[in-house]
C-alpha positions as CSV (number, residue, x, y, z in Angstrom):
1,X,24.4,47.7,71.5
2,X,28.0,47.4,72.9
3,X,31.2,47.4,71.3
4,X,31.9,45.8,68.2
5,X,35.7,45.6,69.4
6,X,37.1,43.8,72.4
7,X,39.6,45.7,74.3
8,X,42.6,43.1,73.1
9,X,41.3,44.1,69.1
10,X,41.5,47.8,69.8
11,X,45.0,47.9,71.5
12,X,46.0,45.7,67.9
13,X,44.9,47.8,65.7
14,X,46.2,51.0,67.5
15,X,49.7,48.8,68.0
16,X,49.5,48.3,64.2
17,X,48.5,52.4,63.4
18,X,51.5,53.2,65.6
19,X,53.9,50.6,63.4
20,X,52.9,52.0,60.4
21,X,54.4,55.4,61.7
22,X,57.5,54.0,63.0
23,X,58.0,52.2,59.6
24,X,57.1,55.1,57.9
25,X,59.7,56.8,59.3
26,X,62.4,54.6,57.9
27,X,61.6,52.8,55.2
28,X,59.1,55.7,53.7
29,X,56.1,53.5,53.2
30,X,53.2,51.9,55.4
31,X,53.7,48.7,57.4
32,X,52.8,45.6,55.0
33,X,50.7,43.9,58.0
34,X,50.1,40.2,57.6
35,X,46.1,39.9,58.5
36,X,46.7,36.1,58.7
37,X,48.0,36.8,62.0
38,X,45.2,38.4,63.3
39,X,41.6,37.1,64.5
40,X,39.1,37.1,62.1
41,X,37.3,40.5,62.8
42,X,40.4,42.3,62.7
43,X,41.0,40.3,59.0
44,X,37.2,41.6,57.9
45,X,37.2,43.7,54.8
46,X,36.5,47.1,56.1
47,X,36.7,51.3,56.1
48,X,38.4,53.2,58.7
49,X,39.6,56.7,59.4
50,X,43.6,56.8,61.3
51,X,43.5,60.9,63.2
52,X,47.2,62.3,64.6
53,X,46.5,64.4,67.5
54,X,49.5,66.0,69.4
55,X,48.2,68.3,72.7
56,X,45.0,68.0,71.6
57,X,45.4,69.7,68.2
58,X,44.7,67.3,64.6
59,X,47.9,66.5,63.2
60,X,46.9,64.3,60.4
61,X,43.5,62.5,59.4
62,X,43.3,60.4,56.6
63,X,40.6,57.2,55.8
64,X,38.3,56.0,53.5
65,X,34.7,55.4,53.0
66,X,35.0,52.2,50.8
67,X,36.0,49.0,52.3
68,X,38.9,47.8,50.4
69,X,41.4,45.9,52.0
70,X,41.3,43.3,55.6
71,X,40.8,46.2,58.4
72,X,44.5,45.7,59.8
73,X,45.8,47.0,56.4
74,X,43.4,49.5,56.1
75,X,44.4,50.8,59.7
76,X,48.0,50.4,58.4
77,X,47.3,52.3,55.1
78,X,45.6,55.4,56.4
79,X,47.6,55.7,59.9
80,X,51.2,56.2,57.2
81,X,49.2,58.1,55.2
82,X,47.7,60.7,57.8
83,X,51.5,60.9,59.5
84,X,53.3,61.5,56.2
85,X,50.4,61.9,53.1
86,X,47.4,64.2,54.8
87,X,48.1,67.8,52.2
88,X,47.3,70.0,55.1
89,X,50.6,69.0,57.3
90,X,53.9,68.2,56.3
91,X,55.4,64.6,56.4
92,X,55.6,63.6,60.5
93,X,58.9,63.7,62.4
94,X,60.2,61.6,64.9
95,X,60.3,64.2,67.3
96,X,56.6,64.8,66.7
97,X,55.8,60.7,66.3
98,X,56.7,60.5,70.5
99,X,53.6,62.9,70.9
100,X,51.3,61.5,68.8
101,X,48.2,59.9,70.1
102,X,46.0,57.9,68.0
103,X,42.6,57.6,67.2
104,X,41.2,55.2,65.2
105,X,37.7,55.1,63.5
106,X,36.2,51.7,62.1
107,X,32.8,52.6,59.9
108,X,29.8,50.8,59.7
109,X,28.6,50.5,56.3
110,X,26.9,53.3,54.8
111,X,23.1,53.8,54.6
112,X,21.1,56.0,51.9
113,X,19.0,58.9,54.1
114,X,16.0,59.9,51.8
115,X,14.8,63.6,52.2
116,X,13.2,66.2,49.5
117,X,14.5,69.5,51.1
118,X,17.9,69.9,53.4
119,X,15.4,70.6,56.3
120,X,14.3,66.9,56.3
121,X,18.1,65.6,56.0
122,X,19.1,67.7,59.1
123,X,16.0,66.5,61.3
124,X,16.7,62.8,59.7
125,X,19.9,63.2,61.5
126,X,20.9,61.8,64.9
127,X,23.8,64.4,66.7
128,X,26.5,62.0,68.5
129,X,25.9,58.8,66.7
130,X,25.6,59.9,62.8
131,X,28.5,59.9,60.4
132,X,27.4,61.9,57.1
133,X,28.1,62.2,53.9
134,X,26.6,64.7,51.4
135,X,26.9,65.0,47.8
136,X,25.9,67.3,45.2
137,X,27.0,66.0,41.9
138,X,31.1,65.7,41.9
139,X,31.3,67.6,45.2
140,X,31.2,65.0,48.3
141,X,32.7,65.1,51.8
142,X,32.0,63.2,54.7
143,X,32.4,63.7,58.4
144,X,33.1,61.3,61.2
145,X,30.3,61.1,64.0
146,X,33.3,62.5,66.4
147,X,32.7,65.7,64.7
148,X,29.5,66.2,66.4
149,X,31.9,67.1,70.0
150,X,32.9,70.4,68.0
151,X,29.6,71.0,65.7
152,X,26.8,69.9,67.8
153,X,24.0,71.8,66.4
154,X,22.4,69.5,62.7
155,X,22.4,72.7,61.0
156,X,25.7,74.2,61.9
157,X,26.7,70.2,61.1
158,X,25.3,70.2,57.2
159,X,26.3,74.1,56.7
160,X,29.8,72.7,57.8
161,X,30.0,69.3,55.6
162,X,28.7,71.6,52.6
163,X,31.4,73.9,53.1
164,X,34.0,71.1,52.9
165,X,32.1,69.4,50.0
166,X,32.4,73.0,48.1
167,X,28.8,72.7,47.8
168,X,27.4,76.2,48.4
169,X,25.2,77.5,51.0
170,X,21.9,78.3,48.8
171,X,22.4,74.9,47.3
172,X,20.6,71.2,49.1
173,X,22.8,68.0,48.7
174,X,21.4,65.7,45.9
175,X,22.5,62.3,48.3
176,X,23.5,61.8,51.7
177,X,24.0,58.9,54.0
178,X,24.5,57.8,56.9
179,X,27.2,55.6,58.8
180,X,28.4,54.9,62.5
181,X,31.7,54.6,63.7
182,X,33.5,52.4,66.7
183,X,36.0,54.6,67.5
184,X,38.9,54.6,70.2
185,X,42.6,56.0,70.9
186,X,45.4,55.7,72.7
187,X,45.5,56.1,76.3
188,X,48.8,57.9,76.8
């Protein structure tokens, strides 16, 4: 299967990440993108992740798992919030915007992955291609399928998404799913 996105779509919805920055930096809120203006998959109601990376180190990540808004607003939404909202980095300057490259993530919709012990759920799982998200009870986390570049191993993958859920170690997830992701950045 190729690429949801055309080229032309993926340079617009980084252009429109990288506006909500520069707006963010002087007005103090995201971008209020028209989707009217855009073609129709770009105006689709759906989830993305928006990642900061400066040299190659994160700088800001923030996105959702629920599609709530047209997909150029989302993108708008999370890229201000990952450059000024993300609690693990302090609000992006404009020194630091010039060295930003972004990276956007647009998820496929979730599926349920059915499993009776953790060992199941890890071989259920596809490294490279799998977003995941594990819950147990009130504790949830997800991560992007780009996290399989660092975690590469399924087991070393669930410990991790446990430990960022706070679910313990001795403990199996109650639900998990599964999602893909078109992702792409900028080419600077």
């Amino acid at each position: 299967m190729g690429p949801e996105f055309s080229a032309d779509a993926r340079l617009k919805l980084l252009g429109v990440a990288r506006k909500s920055l520069e707006h963010g930096l002087t007005a103090g809120v995201h971008w209020a993108v028209s989707p009217d203006n855009y073609t129709s998959i770009l105006q689709s109601t759906r989830a993305s992740f928006v990642t900061l990376n400066i040299e190659g180190q994160l700088r800001g990540c923030i996105g959702g798992l629920e599609p709530r808004w047209a997909l150029v607003e989302d993108v708008s939404r999370h890229a201000f919030a990952a450059g000024f909202h993300d609690p693990r980095f302090p609000p992006i300057s404009k020194v630091e915007l010039a060295n930003v490259r972004l990276h956007v993530s647009v998820l496929s919709p979730r599926t349920p992955l059915a499993f009776t012990t953790e060992a199941e759920l890890i071989a259920a799982l596809r490294p490279g291609i799998d977003g995941l998200v594990l819950q147990l009870g009130a504790h949830r986390a997800t991560f992007l399928p780009a996290v399989w570049e660092s975690l590469d191993d399924p087991v070393d993958f669930v410990a991790e998404l446990k430990r960022k859920a706070g679910i313990s170690a001795a403990s199996a997830p109650d639900h998990a799913e599964r999602y893909h992701a078109e992702s792409f950045e900028e080419q600077r």
